[in-house]
C-alpha positions, -999 to +999 in steps of 0.1 A: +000+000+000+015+032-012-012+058+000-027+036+027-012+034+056-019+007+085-033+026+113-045+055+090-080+062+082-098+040+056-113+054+029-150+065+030-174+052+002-210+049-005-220+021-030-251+000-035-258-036-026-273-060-044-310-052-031-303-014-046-294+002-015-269+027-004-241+012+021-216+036+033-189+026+050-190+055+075-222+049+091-204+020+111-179+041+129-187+039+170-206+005+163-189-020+144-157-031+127-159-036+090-140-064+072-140-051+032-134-082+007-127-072-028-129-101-055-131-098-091-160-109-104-195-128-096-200-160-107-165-174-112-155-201-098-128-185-069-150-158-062-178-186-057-154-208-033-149-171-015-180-153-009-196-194+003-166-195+030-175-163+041-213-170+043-202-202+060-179-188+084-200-153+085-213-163+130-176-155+136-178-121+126-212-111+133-202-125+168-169-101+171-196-074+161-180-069+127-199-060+091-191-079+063-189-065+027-175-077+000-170-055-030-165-060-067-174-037-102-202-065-109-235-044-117-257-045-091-284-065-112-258-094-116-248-093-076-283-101-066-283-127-090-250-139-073-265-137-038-295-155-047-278-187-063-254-191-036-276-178-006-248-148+004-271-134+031-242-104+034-239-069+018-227-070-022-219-040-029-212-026-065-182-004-076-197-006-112-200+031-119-173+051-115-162+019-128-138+007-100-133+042-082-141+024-044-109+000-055-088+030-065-092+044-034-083+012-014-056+003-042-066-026-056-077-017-087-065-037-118-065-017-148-057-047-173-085-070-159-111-039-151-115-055-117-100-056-083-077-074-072-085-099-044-081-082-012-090-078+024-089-049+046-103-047+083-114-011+094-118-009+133-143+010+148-128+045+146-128+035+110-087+026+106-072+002+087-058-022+116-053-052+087-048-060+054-040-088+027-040-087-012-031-120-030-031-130-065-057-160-075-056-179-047-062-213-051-094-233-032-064-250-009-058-212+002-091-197+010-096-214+040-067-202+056-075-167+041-106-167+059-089-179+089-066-150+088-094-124+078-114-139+111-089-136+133-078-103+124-116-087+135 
């Protein structure tokens, strides 16, 4: 992270989620810690293995009173078709227009692949980054231990 610092404050956004409304990532400062999952794109198969771990592992952070949202430049049409297939009962939020400007701001944006890269941040309650992880295409062997990792972390 160039801009971003550990510690620093993270990045304030407002994007919608797959039902069509607004989530902003300020309006959980005082209450709740925020753990912000970019993935590239809906329906492939990576993503799938991703956003199903975090459903299935989503008590351990709902118990640590942290949000989940996960983040990619799908349209917001196509994420409630991805939420409804695979039963993600969690925010899916849309960075489709300004194509990718949420991802910018956090870094992650890939400008070859129009997508961001797949990342993890958690923002405490003050709304700081306290944690962070970016990794390539992680293979299904790896997501467990990502989620792990992103659980522990909140």
């Amino acid at each position: 992270m160039s801009g971003l610092e550990l510690g620093g404050p993270a990045p304030d956004f407002t994007l919608r989620d797959q039902f069509g409304a607004d989530v902003t990532l300020s309006s959980f400062r005082g209450s709740k810690a925020v753990a912000v999952l970019f993935y590239p794109f809906a329906f492939s198969g990576v993503c799938t293995g991703e956003m199903a771990g975090v459903r299935d592992r989503l008590a351990e952070f709902l118990t640590f009173d942290t949000e989940v949202l996960a983040v990619s430049c799908d349209p917001m049409f196509a994420l409630r078709a991805f939420a409804d297939s695979d039963g993600l009962n969690f925010p899916l939020l849309s960075d489709f227009w300004p194509h990718g400007d949420v991802a910018r701001a956090y870094e992650v944006f890939d400008e070859e692949r129009g997508c961001p890269r797949r990342s993890s941040y958690v923002i405490d309650k003050q709304g700081d980054l306290r944690w962070a992880v970016h990794n390539a295409m992680p293979e299904g062997r790896d997501l467990d231990e990502h989620l792990r990792q992103l659980a522990a972390a909140v």
